[in-house]
N, C-alpha and C positions, 0 to 999 in steps of 0.2 A: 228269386232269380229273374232276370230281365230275359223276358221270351219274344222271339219277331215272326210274326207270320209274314211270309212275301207272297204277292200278289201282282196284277196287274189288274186297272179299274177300265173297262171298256167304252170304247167312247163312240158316239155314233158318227160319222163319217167325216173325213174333214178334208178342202182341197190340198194338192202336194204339190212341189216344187216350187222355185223363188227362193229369193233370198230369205232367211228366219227375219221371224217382226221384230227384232232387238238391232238391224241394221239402220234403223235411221237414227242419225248425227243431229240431234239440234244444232241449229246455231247460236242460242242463249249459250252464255259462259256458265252458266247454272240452272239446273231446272229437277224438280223432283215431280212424278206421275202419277198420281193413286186413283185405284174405283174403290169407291167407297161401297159398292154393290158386295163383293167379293174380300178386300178388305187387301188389297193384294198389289204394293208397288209396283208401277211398271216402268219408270226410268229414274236413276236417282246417279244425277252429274253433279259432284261437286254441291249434294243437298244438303248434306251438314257443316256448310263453311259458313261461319256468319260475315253479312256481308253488308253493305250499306241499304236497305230497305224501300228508302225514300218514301212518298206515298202508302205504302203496300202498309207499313205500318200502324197508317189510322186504322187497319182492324183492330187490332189492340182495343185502342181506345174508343171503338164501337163498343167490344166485348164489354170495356169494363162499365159504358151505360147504359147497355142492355142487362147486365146483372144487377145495376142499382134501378133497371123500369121491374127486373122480376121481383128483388126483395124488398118492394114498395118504398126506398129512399126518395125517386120520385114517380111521376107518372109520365104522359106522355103530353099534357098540358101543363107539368111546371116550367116557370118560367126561370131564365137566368142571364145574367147581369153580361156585359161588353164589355171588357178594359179596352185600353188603349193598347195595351201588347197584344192583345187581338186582333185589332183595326189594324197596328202594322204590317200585319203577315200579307194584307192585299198592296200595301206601297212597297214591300220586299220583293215582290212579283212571285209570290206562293202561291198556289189556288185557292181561291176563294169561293164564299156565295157574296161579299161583299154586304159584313156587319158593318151598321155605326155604334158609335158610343151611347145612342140616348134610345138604340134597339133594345130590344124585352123578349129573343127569342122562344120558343117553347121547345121543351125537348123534342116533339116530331119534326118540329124546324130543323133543327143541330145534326137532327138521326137524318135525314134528306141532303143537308148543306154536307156532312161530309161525306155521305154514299155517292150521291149523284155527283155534286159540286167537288168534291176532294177538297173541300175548303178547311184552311189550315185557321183561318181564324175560328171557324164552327169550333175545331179539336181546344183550340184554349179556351175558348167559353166554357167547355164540358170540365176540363183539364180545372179551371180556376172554381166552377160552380161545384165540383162534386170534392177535392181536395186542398182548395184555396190558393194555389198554387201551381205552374207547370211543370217546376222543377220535384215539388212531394206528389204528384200526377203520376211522373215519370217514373221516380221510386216505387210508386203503390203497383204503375205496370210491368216492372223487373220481377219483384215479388209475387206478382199473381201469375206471370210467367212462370216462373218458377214451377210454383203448386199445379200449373197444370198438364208441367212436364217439357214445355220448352226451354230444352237445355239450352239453345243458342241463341238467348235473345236477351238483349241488353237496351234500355232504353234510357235516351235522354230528355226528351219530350216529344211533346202529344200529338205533335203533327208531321213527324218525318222529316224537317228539316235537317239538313246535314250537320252532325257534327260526332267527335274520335271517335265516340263509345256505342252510337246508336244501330247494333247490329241487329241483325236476324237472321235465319239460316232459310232458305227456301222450302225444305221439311219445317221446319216450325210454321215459317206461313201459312203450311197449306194446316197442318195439324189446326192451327188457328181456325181455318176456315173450312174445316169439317165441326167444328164444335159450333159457329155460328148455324151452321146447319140443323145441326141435331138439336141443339140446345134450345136455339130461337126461333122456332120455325112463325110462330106467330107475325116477328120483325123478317123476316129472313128474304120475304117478297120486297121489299122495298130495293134489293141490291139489282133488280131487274127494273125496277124505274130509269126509264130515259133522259127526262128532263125533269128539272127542280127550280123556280126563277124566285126566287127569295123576295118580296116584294117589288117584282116585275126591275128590277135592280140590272141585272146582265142576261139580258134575250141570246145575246151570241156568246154568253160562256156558261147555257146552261144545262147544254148537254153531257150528258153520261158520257166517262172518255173508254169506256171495255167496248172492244172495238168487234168484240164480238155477237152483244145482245141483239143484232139486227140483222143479224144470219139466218135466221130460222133452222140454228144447228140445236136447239135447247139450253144455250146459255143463257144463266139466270142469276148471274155476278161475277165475281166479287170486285176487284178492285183493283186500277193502272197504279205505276206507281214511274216515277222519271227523275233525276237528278244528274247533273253533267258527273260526276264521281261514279253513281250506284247505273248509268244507262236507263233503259228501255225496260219495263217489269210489268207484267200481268202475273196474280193472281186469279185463276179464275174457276168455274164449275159448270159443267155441261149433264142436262139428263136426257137421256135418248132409249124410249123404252123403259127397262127394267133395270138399267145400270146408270150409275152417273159417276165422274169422273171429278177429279180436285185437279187442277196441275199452276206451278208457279214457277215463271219464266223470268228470267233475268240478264243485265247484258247486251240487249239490243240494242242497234245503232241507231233507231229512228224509228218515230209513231209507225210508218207503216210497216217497216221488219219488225218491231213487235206485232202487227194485225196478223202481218203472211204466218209468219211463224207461229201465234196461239191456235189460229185457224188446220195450218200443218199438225200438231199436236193432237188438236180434237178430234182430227177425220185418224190419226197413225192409232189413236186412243181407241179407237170404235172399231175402227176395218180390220185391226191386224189382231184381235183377240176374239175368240168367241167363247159370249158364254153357256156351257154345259151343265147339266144336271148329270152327274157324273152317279150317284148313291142316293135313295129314296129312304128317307124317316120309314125308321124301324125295318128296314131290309138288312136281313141279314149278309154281313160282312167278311165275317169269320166267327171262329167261340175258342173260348178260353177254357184251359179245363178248370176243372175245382178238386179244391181239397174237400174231404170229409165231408161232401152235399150229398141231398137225396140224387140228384142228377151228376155223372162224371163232368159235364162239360155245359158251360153258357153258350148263347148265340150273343154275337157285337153288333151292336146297328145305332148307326147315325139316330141323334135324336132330330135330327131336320133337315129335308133333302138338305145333300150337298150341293152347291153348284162352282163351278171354279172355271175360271180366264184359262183358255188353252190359247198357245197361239198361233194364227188359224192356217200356219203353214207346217206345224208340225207335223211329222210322218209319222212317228212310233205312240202307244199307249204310254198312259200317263201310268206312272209307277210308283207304288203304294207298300209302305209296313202300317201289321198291323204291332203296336208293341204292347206290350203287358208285364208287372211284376206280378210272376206265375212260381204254381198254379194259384189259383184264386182261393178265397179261406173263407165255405159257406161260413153260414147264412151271407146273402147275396140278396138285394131288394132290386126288384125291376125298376130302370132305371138309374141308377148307382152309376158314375162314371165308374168302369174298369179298367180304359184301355184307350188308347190313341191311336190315331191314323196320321202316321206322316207320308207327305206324299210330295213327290218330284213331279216337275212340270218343265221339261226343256227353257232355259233361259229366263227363268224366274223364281223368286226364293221360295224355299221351304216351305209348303204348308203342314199344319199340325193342325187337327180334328179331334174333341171328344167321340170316342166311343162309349155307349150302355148298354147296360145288359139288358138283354130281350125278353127276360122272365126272371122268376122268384125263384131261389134256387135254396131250400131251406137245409140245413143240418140234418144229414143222415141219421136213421136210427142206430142203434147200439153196432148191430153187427159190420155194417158201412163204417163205421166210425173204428171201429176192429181193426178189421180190416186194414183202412187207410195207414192207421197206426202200423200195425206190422209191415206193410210196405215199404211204408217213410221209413222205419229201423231197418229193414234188411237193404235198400237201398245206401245207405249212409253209414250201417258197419259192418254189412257185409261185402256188397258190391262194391262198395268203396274201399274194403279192407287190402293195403297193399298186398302183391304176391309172396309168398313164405318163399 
């Protein structure tokens, strides 16, 4: 039987009145908001439309030569070769670091030329070096999309140029670049690099274009992205404190409405949530009863403070079930997930919580176990038994 305890999680003080933090309107025509502290979206416009990318998409094809630096295919001194469909992406007017044909870059080269540089010729070096081709490049990043669960991302090659099929959803991007995070923390400073000049080649195109690493807001990437089709796009990541934030903007009319607007984003991201330690590892929550245990009932507790994004104009407690398929059937081991916490936060989705048990709760002896027994029967054919 599915059992709910209700409750209300106490929160310590928070200001009131104003308008709720779900009142601001980006101007991007798409943008998805996550803290990755918490784990807990906080705007999602039009996030699962896939859409034209541009730029934004060389993470992709970071990911996929950061995963051939981790499972030793190369290192960060192998070298690789220039085509000439390389060198053209800088006569196309693409972004460049400005390869030549009779360059020998290294991969820390390629990994800087396309972070800092956006350089579309860097993506086909990597694109032709790691798969011999831009177009099986493109293929191997569809399919690795796939497995890692972006469902809206279709690619046709390595460096964002435009064309029908090469989509992505602004959730996917950002998903993307929670995994460059987690995954590569080793490479992952590099997307906070300001300048990269590729053998002193372009002094005035070598700046970093994320218009926000020089804020001193804690941005520390990822990636602009621009096409007259796809507009104005930052992917980007801020840490301030104990939280940090993902968010990927798209749509904008011009470099500096994407600056105003990522910068709008970071500060609406920080100001208007606060986060709470709402339930303390191994505080007890609620308890479930048991069947046939030496103990009638367990205690539920969080195995690791909670802490959750309230938003910071709510008025009311944050409200919580506790749920369980009850009663519980000792033996029962401490710590045993038994039970879940879901819980409501005004203007934000669902959160769900493991609960464990707070102690060992072992099988009653003979007469407990009696006991329970004739219980369970006269409940279910006696009390249950319709009226005569």
């Amino acid at each position: 039987m599915r059992l709910i305890l209700l409750f209300v999680l106490a929160l310590a003080s928070l200001p009131v009145g104003g308008a709720p933090a779900r009142a601001f309107d980006t101007a991007a025509t798409s943008a998805w908001v996550y803290d990755m502290t918490t784990h807990t979206v906080l705007m999602d416009k039009n996030g699962n439309v896939p859409l034209p990318p541009a730029s934004m998409s060389k993470l992709m094809t970071i990911n996929m030569l950061f995963e051939a630096l981790k499972d030793g295919r190369v290192t960060m001194d192998t070298t690789f070769a220039v085509s000439q469909r390389a060198t053209a992406m800088t006569a196309r007017g693409a972004s460049t670091m400005y390869l030549q044909e009779s360059d020998r870059p290294t991969v820390r080269d390629l990994i800087y030329g396309m972070i800092v540089n956006s350089g579309g010729d860097a993506c086909i070096v990597v694109a032709e070096g790691l798969a011999g081709s831009d177009e099986a490049f493109a293929a191997q990043m569809t399919e690795r999309a796939r497995a890692l669960g972006l469902e809206h991302s279709t690619f046709q090659n390595s460096s964002g140029w435009p064309a029908p099929n090469h989509l992505m959803s602004m959730k996917d991007i950002a998903l993307l670049s929670r995994r460059l995070i987690e995954e590569f923390p080793e490479f992952y400073p590099i997307f906070a690099e300001t300048d990269f000049n590729y053998k002193d080649r372009a002094p005035a195109n070598a700046r970093n274009r994320n218009p926000l690493l020089e804020l001193g807001i804690g941005a520390d990437g990822l990636k602009t992205g621009h096409t007259s089709e796809a507009g104005y796009g930052l992917a980007a990541s801020v840490k301030q404190g104990d939280r940090r934030i993902i968010f990927v903007i798209s749509g904008l009319t011009s470099e500096t409405a994407r600056a105003e607007e990522a910068e709008k984003v970071a500060a609406w991201a920080f100001r208007q949530f606060a986060l709470k330690t709402v339930a303390k590892a191994g505080v007890r929550l609620a308890e479930a009863e048991v069947f046939m245990g030496a103990t009638p009932a367990v205690g539920l507790v969080p195995a690791e403070d909670l802490k959750l994004l309230v938003p910071a104009l709510v008025q009311d407690g944050v409200k919580a079930q506790v749920v369980y398929s009850g009663p519980l059937t000792a033996p029962i081991a401490k710590g045993d997930q038994v039970a879940e916490l879901v819980i409501q936060i005004p203007d934000l989705p669902e959160a769900r919580v493991p609960l464990i048990a707070e102690a060992d709760v072992p099988r009653g002896g003979f007469m407990t176990r009696l006991t329970a027994a004739a219980l369970h029967l006269k409940s279910r054919y006696i009390d249950g038994a319709p009226a005569s």
